[in-house]
C-alpha positions in Angstrom: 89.6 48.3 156.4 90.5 46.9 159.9 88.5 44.1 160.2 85.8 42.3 157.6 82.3 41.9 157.5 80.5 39.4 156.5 77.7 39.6 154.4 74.8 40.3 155.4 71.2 39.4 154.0 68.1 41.0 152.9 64.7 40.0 151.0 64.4 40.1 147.7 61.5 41.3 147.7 58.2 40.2 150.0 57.9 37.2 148.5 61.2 36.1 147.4 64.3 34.3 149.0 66.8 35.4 151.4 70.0 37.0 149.7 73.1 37.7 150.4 74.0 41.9 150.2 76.3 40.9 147.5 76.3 38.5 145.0 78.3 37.1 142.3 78.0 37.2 139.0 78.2 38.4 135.2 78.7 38.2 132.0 81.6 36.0 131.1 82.9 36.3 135.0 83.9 32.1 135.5 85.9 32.3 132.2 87.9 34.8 132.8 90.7 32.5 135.0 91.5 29.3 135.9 89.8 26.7 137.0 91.7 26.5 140.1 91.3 29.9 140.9 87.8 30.0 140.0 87.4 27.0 142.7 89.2 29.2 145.1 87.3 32.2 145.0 83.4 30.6 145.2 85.4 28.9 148.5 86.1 32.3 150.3 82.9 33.6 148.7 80.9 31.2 150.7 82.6 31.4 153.8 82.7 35.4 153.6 78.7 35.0 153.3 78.4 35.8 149.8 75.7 33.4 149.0 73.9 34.2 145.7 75.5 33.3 142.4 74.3 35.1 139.0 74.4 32.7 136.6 73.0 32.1 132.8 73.9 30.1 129.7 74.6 33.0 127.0 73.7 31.4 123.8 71.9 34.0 122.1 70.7 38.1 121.7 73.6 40.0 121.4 76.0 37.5 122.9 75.2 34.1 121.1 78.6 32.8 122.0 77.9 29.9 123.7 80.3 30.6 126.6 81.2 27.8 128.9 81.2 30.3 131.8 78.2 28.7 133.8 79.5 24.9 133.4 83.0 26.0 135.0 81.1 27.6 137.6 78.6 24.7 138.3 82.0 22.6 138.1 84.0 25.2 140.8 80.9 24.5 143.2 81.4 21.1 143.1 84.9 21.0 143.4 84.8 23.5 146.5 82.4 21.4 148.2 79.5 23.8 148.6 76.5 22.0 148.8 72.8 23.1 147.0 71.4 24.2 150.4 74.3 26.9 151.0 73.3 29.3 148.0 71.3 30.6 146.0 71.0 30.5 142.5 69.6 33.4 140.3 69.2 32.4 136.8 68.1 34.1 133.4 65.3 33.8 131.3 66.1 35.1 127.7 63.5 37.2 125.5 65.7 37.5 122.3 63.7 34.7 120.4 61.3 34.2 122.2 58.6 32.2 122.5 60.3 30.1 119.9 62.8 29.4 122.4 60.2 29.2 125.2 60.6 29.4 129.2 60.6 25.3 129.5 63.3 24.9 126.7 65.5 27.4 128.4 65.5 26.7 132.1 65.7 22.5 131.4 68.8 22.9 129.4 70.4 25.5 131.5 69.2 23.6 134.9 70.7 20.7 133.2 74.2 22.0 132.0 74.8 22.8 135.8 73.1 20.0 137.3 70.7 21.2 139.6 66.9 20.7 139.5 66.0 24.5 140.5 66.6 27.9 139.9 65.4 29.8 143.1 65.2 32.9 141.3 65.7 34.2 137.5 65.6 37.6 135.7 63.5 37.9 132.5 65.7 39.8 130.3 67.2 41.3 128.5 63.8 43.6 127.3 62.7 43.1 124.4 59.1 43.4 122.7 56.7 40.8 124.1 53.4 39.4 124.5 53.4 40.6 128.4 50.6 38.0 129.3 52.5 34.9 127.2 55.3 36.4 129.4 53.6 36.1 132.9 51.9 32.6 132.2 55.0 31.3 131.0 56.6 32.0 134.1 53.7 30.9 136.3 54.2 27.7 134.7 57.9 27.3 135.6 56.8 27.8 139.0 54.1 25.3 138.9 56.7 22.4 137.6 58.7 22.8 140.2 61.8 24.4 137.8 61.4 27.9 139.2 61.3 29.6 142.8 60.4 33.4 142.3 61.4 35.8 139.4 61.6 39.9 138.5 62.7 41.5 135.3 65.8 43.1 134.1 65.3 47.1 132.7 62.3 46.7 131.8 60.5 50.4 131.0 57.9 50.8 134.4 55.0 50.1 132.6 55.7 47.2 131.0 56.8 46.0 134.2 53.4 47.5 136.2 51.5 45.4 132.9 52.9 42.0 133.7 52.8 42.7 137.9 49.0 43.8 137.5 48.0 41.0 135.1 49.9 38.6 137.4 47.8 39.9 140.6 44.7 39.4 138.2 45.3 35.9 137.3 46.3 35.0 140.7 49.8 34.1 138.7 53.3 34.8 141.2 54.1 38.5 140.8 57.5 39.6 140.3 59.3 40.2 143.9 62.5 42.4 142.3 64.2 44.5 139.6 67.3 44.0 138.1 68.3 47.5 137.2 71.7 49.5 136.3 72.2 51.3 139.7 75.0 52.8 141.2 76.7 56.2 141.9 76.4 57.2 138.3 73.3 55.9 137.2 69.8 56.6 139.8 67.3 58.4 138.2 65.5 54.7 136.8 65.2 53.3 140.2 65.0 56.3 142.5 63.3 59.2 140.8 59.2 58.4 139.7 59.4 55.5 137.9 60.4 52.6 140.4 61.3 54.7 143.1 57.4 54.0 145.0 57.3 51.0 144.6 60.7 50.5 146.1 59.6 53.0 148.6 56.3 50.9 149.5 58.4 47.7 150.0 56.7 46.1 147.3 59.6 45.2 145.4 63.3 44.8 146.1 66.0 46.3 143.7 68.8 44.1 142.5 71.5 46.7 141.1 74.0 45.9 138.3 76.3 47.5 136.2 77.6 49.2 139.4 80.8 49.6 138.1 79.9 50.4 134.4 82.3 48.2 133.5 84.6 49.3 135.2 85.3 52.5 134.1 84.0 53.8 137.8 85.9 51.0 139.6 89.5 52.6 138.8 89.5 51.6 135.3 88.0 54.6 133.4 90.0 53.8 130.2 89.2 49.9 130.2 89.0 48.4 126.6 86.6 45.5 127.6 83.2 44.9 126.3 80.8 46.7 128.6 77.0 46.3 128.3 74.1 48.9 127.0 74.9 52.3 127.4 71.1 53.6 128.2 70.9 57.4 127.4 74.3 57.8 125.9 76.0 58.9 128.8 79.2 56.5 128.9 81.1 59.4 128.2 80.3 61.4 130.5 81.2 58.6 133.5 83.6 58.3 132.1 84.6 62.3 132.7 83.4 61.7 136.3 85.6 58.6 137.1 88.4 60.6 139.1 85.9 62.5 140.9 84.7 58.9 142.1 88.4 57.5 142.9 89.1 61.5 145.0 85.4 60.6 146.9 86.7 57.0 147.7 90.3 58.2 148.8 88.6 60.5 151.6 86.9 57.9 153.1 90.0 55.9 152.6 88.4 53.7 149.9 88.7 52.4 146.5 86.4 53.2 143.9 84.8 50.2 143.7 84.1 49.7 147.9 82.7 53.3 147.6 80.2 52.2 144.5 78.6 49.3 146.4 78.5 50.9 150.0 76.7 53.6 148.4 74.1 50.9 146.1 73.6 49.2 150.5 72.3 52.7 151.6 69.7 52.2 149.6 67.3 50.2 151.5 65.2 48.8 148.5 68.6 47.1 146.9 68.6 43.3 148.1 72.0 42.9 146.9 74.9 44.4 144.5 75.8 41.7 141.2 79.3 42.0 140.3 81.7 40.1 138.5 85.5 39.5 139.5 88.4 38.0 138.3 91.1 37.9 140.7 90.7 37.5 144.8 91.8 40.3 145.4 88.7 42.0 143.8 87.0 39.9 145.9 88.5 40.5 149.0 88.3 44.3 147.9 84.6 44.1 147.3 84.2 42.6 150.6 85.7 45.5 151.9 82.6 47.4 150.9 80.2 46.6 153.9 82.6 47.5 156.5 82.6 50.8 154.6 78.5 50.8 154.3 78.5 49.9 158.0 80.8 53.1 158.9 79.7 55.6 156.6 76.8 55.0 155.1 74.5 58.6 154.9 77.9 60.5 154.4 78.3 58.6 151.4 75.2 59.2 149.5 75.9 63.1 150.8 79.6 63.3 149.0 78.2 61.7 146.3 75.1 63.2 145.2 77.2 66.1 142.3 77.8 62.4 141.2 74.5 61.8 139.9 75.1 61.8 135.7 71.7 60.7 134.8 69.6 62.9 137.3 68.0 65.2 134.2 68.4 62.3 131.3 65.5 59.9 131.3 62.7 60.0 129.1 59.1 60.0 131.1 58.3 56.3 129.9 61.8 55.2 131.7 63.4 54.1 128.5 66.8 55.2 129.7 67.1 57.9 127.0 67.8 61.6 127.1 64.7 63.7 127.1 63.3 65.2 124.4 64.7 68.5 122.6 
């Protein structure tokens, strides 16, 4: 790409901050070099516009490994000089053990391992099965003390989600302003066919994709041995199988496969913003290459990339991320 753009911004959702189109952040993404470089890279994040910042303490569910990965980002911040006002932080809300392990007890300690007094957004998940109303007050609450700006859910099955939104807008409680979904090339059918999809559609809520990549096995790295997350419907495989297709699409518009993933999440206009994770600068500096792409060739994108769609015909009618019934 010729020249760069810089991030732009969008709502997430009516009632929630002001994000940048991309933001940072993942599983296990600040541990993964060193600190030095990890100070470099939220540097040129912030000055390339990139202004939101995914981060959570993982001390339980299925990763109860305690990872330092949000102290050694909270400690790159510092280090680069990037003061509280300049991003925005987007925290997580576990429902593993939960309420033993209640809304308070989580955001004090992880507010407190990175030294800030609020999280301007957080996503309750991962799903799990939950008092929806306990859920919603518990929330309301964080908001109330001051610990908590706005919040939304991650994969939650639509009508769990409608559930909390409508007892929310009963109880006059703050109503959840986003999703955080698995979105991307592959993976659509969840947040664009009829189970978000009018919501997004009404403006009502905003769409915060993840798992663009899956992985990375549609970012050029189809045979990658790391840990990836769920695998909803079983269909890994079968991304996998699609994963040159993806890199041939990227190379006509002179791409790579992971610019062409997150131009085509922007053309979406529900999704506030993309999450990924990087290790290198060069994957940021790649990923940044992404909105001049967007900006360029937006609706041909979505058009050469529709045969792309793997989970068009796999979701169950609750939007459990399954394959339909025999």
């Amino acid at each position: 790409m010729a020249t760069e753009q810089p991030a732009q911004s969008r709502p997430l959702g009516p009632t929630g901050p002001t994000v940048s189109t991309l933001g940072l952040g993942s599983w296990h993404t600040w541990d993964r070099m060193t600190f030095d470089e990890a100070v470099a890279l939220v540097r040129r994040a912030v000055d390339a516009g990139v202004t939101l910042f995914d981060v959570a303490y993982y001390n339980m569910g299925p990763h109860p490994d305690d990872s330092p990965t949000d102290l050694i980002w909270s400690r790159a911040m510092r280090e680069a000089g990037i003061a509280r006002e300049e991003y925005v932080f987007s925290g997580k809300l576990w429902l593993w053990d939960y309420p033993k392990q209640n809304f308070t007890s989580q955001l004090v300690e992880s507010l407190d391992r990175v030294g800030i007094e609020k999280a301007d957004t957080a996503v309750i998940g991962d799903y799990a099965t939950i008092d929806i109303p306990a859920v919603v007050t518990d929330v309301a609450e964080q908001v109330a003390a001051g610990r908590l700006g706005s919040w939304g859910t991650n994969n939650w099955p639509i009508a769990d989600f409608l559930a909390a939104r409508d007892f929310a807008a009963a109880e006059g409680l703050p109503l959840p302003t986003f999703v955080q979904l698995k979105y991307g090339i592959a993976r659509r059918t969840v947040a664009e066919g009829p189970f978000y999809g009018a919501l997004f559609r009404s403006g009502q809520l905003a769409l915060q994709a993840s798992d663009t990549f899956e992985g990375g096995v549609l970012a050029g790295k189809k045979n990658t041995v790391r840990q990836i997350g769920a695998d909803p419907g079983g269909i890994r495989e079968l991304i996998r199988e699609a994963a040159d297709e993806v890199v041939r699409v990227a190379g006509e518009f002179g791409a790579t496969p992971a610019q062409l993933g997150i131009a085509f999440c922007l053309t979406n206009p529900a999704v506030a913003n993309v999450l990924f994770g990087v290790s290198r600068m060069e994957q940021l500096d790649e990923n940044l290459g992404a909105l001049e792409l967007y900006a360029r060739h937006g609706a041909e994108i979505r058009e050469a990339v529709d045969h792309l769609w793997i989970d068009r015909d796999r979701v169950n009618p609750d939007g459990r991320w399954t394959f339909p019934a025999a």
